[in-house]
N, C-alpha and C positions, 0 to 999 in steps of 0.2 A: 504494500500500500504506500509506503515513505516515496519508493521510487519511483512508482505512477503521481505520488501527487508533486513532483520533481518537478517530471516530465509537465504536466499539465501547468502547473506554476512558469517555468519556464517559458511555454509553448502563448501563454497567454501575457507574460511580462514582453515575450518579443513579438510579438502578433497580434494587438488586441481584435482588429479588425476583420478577419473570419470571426470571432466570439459575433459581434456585433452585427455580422449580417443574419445568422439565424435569426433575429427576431425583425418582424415585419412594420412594426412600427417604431424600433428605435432608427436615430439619424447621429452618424458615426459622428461625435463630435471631439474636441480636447477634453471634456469634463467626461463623458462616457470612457474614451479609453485611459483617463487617468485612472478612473471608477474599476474599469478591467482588469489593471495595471494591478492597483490597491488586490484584491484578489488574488491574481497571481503570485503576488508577492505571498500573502496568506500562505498561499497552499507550496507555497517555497519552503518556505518557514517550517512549518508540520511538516512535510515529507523531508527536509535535509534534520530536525531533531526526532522522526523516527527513526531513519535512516541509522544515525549516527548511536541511536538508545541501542537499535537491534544490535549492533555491531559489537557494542561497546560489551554485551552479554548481561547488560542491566536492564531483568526483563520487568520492575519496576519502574522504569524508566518510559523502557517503552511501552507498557500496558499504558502510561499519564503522556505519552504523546499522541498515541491512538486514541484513546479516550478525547483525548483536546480535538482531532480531527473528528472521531464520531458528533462530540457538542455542537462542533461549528457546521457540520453538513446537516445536522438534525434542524436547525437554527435555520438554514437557509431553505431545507425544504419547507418548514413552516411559514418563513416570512414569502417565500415562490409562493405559495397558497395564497397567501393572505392577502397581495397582492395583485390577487386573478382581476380585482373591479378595477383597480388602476391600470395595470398593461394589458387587462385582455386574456380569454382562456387558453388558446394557444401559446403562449408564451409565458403563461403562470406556469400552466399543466409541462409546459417542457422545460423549463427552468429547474420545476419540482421534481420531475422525473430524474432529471442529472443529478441535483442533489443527493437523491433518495439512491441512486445507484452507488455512490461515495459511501453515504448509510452501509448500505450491506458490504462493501468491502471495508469498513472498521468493521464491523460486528463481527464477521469472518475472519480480522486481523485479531482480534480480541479472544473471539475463540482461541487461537494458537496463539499465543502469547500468553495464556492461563499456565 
């Protein structure tokens, strides 16, 4: 999970603009890809300190980095919900979905980490 949330951090810190064309009513602006940026960075953050917990063989460590990445994708798929009146179901409903896919890869990373 550390390594894909790397990837994804990375991929969205150098790239905001594919993130940004999936959804049909945002308009790519500097406050949106800084917005995207912020995120990325996020998910830099938790995957380079699971990463470094798994490694380290501090499996205390890394169950409270996982655990940090489970909170914050739990957080965003509830806020992607909640959101649906403001951006629209398409784009709630698919925001949450990605979220909620992150969800089961902590919950999965958490299982083996026990």
């Amino acid at each position: 999970m550390g390594w894909l949330r790397i990837a994804v951090g990375v991929a969205i810190v150098a790239a905001p603009g594919p993130v940004l064309r999936f959804s049909s009513r945002e308009v790519e602006t500097g406050a949106s890809r800084l917005l995207l940026r912020t995120i990325g960075i996020r998910d830099l953050v938790l995957g380079m300190g699971t990463v470094r917990a798994a490694r380290s063989g501090d499996r205390d460590a890394a169950r409270t980095w996982i655990t940090a990445g489970l909170v914050s994708d739990s957080l965003d798929t509830v806020t992607s919900l909640l959101s649906i009146p403001s951006i629209g179901v398409v784009e709630g409903l698919g925001a949450a979905a990605a979220a909620l896919s992150f969800v089961g890869g902590d919950l999965t990373a958490r299982v083996h980490e026990s």
